[in-house]
Structure formats: C-alpha cells, structure tokens
C-alpha positions in Angstrom: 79.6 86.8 78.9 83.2 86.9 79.7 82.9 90.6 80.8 80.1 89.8 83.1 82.2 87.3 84.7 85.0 89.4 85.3 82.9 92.3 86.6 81.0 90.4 88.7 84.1 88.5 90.3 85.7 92.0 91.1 82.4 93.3 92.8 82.6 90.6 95.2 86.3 90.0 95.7 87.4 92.1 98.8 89.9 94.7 98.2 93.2 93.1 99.8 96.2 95.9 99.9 99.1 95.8 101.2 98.7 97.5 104.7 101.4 99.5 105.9 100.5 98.8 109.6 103.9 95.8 111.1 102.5 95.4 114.7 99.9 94.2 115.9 96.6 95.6 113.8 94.3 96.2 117.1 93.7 99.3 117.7 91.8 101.1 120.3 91.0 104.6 120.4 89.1 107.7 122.0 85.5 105.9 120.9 86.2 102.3 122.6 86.2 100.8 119.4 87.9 97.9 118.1 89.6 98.9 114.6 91.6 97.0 111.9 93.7 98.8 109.5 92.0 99.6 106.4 93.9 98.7 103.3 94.8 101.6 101.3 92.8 101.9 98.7 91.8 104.5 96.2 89.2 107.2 97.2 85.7 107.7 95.7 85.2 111.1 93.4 83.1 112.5 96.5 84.3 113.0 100.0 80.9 113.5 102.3 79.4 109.3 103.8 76.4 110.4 103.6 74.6 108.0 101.7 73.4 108.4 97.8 71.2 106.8 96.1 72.6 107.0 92.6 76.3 105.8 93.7 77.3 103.1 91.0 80.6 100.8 91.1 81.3 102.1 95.2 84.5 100.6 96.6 83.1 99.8 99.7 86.2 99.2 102.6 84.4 99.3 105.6 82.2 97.9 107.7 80.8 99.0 111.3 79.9 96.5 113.3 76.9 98.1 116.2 76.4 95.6 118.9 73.2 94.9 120.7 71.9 95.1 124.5 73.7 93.2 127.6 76.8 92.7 125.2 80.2 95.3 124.4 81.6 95.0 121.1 83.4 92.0 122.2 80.5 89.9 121.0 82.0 90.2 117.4 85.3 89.2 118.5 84.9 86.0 115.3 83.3 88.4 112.8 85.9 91.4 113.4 88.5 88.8 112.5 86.7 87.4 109.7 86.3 90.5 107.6 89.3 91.5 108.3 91.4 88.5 106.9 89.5 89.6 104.0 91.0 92.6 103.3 88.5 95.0 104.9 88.7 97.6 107.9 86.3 96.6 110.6 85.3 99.1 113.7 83.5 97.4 116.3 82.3 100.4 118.8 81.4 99.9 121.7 78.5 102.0 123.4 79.3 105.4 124.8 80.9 104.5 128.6 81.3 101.1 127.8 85.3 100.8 127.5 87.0 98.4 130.0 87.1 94.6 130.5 83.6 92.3 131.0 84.6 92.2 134.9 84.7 96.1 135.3 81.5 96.8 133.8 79.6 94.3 135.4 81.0 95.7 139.1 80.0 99.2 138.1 78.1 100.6 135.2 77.5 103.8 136.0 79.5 104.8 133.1 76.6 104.0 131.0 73.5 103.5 133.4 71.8 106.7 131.9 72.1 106.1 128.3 69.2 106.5 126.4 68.8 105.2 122.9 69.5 108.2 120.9 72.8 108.5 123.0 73.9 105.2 121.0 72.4 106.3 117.7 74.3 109.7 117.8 77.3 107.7 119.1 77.6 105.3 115.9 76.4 108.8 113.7 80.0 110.4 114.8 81.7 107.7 114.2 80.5 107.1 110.5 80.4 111.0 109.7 84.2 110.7 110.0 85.0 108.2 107.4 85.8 108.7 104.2 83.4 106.9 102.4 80.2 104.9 103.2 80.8 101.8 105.0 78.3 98.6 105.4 76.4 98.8 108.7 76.2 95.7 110.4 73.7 95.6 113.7 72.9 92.9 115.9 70.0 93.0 118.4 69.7 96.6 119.3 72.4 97.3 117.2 69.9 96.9 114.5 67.2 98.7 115.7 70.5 101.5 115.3 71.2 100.5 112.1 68.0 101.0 110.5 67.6 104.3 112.3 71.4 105.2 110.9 69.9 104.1 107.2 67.3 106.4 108.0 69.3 109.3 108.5 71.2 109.1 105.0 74.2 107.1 106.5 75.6 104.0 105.0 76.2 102.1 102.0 74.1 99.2 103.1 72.7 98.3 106.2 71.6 94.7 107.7 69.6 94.4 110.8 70.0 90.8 112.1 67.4 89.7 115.0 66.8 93.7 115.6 64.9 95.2 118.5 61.7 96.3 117.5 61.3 99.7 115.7 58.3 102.1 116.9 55.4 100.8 114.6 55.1 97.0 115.4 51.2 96.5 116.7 51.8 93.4 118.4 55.2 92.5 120.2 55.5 88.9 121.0 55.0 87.4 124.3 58.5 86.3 124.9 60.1 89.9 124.0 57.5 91.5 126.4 58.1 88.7 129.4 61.8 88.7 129.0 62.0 93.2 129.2 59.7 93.4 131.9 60.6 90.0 133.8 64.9 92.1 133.8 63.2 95.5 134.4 61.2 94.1 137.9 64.6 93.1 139.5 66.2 96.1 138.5 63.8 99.0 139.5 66.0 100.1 142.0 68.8 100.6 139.7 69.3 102.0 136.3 70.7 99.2 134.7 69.2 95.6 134.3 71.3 92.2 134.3 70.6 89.1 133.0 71.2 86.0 135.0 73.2 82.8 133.5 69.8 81.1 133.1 68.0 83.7 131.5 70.7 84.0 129.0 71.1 80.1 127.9 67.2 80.2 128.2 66.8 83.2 125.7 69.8 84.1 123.5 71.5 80.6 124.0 69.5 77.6 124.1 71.3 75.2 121.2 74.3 75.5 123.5 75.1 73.4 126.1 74.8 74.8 129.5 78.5 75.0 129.8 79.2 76.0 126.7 76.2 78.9 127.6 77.8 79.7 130.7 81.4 80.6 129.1 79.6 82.8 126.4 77.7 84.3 129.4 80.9 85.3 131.0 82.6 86.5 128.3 80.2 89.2 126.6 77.1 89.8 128.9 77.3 92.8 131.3 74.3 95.2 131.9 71.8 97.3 130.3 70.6 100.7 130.7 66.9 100.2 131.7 66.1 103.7 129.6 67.2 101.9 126.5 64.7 98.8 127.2 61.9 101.5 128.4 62.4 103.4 125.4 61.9 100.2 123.1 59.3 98.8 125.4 57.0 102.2 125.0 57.9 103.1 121.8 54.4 102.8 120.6 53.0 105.1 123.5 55.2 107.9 123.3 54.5 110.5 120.3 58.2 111.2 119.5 60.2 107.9 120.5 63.9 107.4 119.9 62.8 104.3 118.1 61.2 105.7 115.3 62.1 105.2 112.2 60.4 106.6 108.3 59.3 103.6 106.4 58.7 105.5 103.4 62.2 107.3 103.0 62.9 106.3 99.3 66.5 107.6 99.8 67.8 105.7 102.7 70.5 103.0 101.6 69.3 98.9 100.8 68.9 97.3 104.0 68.9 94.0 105.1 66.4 92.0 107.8 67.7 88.8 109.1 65.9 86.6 111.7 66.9 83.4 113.3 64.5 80.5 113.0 64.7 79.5 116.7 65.6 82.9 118.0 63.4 83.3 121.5 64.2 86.9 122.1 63.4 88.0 118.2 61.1 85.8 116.7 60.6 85.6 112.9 57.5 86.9 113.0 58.7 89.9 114.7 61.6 90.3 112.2 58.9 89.8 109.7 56.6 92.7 111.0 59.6 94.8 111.2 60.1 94.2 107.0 56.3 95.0 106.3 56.4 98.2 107.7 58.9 99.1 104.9 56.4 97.7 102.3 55.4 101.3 100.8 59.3 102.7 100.2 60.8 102.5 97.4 64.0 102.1 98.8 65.3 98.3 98.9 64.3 95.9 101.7 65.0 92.2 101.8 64.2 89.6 104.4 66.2 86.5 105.1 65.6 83.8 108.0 68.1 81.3 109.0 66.1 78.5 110.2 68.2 76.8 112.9 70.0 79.9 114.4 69.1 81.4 117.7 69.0 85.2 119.3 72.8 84.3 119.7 73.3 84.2 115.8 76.3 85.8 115.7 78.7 83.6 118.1 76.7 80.4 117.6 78.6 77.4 115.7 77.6 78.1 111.7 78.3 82.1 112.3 80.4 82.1 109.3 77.6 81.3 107.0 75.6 84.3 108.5 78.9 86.8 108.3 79.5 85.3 104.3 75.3 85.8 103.6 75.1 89.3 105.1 78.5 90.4 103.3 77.7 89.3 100.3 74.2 90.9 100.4 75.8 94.0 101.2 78.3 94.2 98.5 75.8 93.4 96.0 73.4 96.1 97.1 75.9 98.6 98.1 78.5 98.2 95.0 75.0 99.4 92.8 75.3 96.6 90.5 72.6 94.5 89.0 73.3 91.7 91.0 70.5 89.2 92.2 70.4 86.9 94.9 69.4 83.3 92.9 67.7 82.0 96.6 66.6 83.1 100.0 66.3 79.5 101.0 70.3 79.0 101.7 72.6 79.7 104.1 75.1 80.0 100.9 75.2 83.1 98.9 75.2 83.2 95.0 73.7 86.3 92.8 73.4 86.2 89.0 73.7 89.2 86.7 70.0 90.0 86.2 69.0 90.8 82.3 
C-alpha cells in the first residue's frame, strides 16, 4: 500500500527544478506566445510529440494553453501563472497576426481578418511539433474546438476542451450559439472581422460579473474575430470537407477531456454534452465534466482555480498512463484512487 502511495504522489506532484533562467521568466518570441521557462528535466527514451497510445510513466512538462474567439492569449494571464509556480513550462500562443497590445488590435486587425480555422489549427500544430515531448493541450472556446482537432491529428499527451465551439457533427446547435454568431456577423458583413460590444459580452460570456467588473474584463481581453472562423463553425454541417471536422472513432488520438459550465450562455451543457456523444464509438478515452455555477467566461471568473486544479489533475492522470481514477465527477475538487 505504501508503494502505491508513493507512486501515486509522484504522478501528481509537478516536477519543480531548479531553472537556470535569473530575469524575468516572460518570454516572447517569433510565434506571439507567452512562454515560461521549463524546468530542466530529464528527457523521455523517444524524441518525436507525436502522440502514443502505449506511453506509460510520461513526464509530462508542458502545457499549451490555445485561446478561444474575440480573446489573445492574454485571457490566461491567471492560469499561465498558476502552472507555472508549479513547476511547469506554459506557452500561451496567440493566433497567427495576433501579437501587439488589446488597443492595437482592436484599431486594426487586418493582421488576422482573413484567418480561417485551419490557419489556427496548423498554427498550434508547429508549435507543438517543436517540443520535445508531448505536452497537455489546454483549449478554451475555440481553442477547444483546436484541441480536439490537434488530439485528432496524433498530437498531445492529453487534451481538455472546456466550453469548446462546436465540432462538425452536432445536429442541433442551440439557439443562443446560433443568435449570438449571426446577431456579430450582421453588423460586420462589411468587414472581415466581427466585434462584440460591452453588452453582448457581460450578457453572453460574463453575466455573474458585475457590470463593471464585466466592463474591465471586456477591455482587457476582447478584440475581434475573423468572420471566416465563425462561418466555418457556423456551416460546418453544410460543407462536405469543413475545417471543423473531427474523427470520433480514432482509437489512437490522446484521452481528452470535455468541460462545460453550468450557466455558460454561449456553450451550453447540452451542447458540450452533444459534443462527448459523438465520441461514444472510440475507444480512445473521453470524459465529461460540468461545473455547475461557471459561465462561458470559466476561465477568468472568481473560482478559476478550481477549474485550472480539476483539468490538471485530469490530465496528469490520463496522460502519465497510470491507473488512476477520478473517485467523483460531482466536485469542483480533484481526488483519483489507484483502481484494482
């Protein structure tokens, strides 16, 4: 028993080095991404990140943080920090044209007006093919649409999708994902990117903050969105070979994670839910979790911690191949047991 404990306290204790960076960890390179020194560490037998399903006792290092629509990778500002007083490197990558302040992008965004959803998928794709080993893909929004397309291509040690876009496949997409797209796209057809107002955003991705507290998130992360990427999602299920689609039954693709927010108005559950049915037939793993009181802004809302501690946790567990079980999907809290 005493062996289990100790194995199963070095699974999920991050790895903690000592880093030989003495400045200031934020870096900011060619990709736009926000990176923290990884702590040296020792390397896995193979070199490729590609992911395998047979890797056992993975030292998993990294994690890649893939933000969603109307945001830059600013929006994980909290979580980058988080992980990485943990001991882990975190690369938060922006989209492809999206480097420069809040301010700049919102006067012109012609850097990435034309971006289409593969652009962002084949982005992310480069910048994981370059690591050493597989990192944890973290998506938020239509970062996890990405995500679960990334899984798809062999990428990844474990991938969670919280409050993703919709993947091509969904029959029915809810009312309020449909109104919000096409209510952005009909003052924007003139242009090729859409904006949110402040209203629409405390209304949508906001509503248990105050309206101040709404409006200062509003000024701090939201900037445009290319209308292709919206179209794309939109029509996924009326064009033959969408960007958006994704094989359900790929048996090989890394464990991956669903999460939706109980009071999300952008994502509902029950689309998050759809989204984890579709995977029903592969033999790969798929688990669903649904915080209850969180909105579509999950991931800067008061209680984000919990959701960052969940989704880690998950990950580690799925990714470190270890027969580690999750003892509830009711919690906020994370606990797994050694499964018999």
């Amino acid at each position: 028993m005493k062996a289990h404990v100790l194995k199963l306290r070095r699974i999920l204790r991050p790895v903690v080095r000592e880093s030989t960076y003495r400045h200031d960890p934020l870096l900011i390179n060619s990709f736009g991404r926000i990176q923290f020194p990884s702590p040296n560490h020792a390397r896995v037998s193979w070199r490729t990140t590609r992911a395998h399903p047979r890797v056992l006792a993975m030292n998993v290092t990294t994690i890649v943080l893939i933000n969603g629509l109307w945001m830059t990778a600013l929006s994980w500002e909290h979580w980058v920090k988080h992980y990485t007083d943990k001991g882990y490197r975190v690369i938060a990558a922006n989209w492809p044209g999206m480097e420069g302040d809040i301010e700049q992008l919102r006067r012109d965004p012609s850097s990435f007006a034309t971006l289409g959803l593969s652009d962002v998928v084949d982005h992310y794709e480069q910048i994981i093919r370059e690591l050493e080993t597989p990192p944890i893909i973290i998506g938020y929004g239509f970062g996890g649409l990405v995500t679960q397309i990334l899984l798809d291509r062999g990428w990844g040690a474990a991938g969670v999708a919280i409050a993703s876009a919709p993947v091509k496949g969904i029959a029915r997409l809810p009312l309020s994902v449909l109104k919000l797209a096409f209510s952005v796209l009909g003052k924007s057809l003139s242009n090729k990117t859409a904006s949110l107002t402040a209203e629409q955003f405390h209304h949508a991705f906001a509503n248990s903050l105050t309206e101040t507290e709404s409006l200062d998130a509003f000024k701090r992360y939201v900037v445009p969105a290319p209308n292709r990427v919206l179209l794309q999602t939109a029509l996924a299920n009326f064009t033959p070979d969408s960007a958006a689609t994704v094989n359900f039954r790929n048996d090989t693709r890394a464990p991956l994670l669903l999460v939706a927010g109980g009071k999300d108005r952008v994502v509902p559950s029950s689309l998050v839910k759809a989204n984890f049915e579709l995977y029903r037939e592969s033999k790969a793993e798929t688990d669903y979790k649904e915080f209850r009181d969180r909105t579509h802004f999950i991931i800067g809302q008061d209680g984000w911690e919990k959701v960052a501690d969940y989704v880690l946790g998950w990950a580690l567990s799925r990714a470190n191949g270890s027969k580690l079980t999750a003892i509830s999907n009711q919690t906020d809290a994370w606990s797994v047991q050694l499964s018999t």
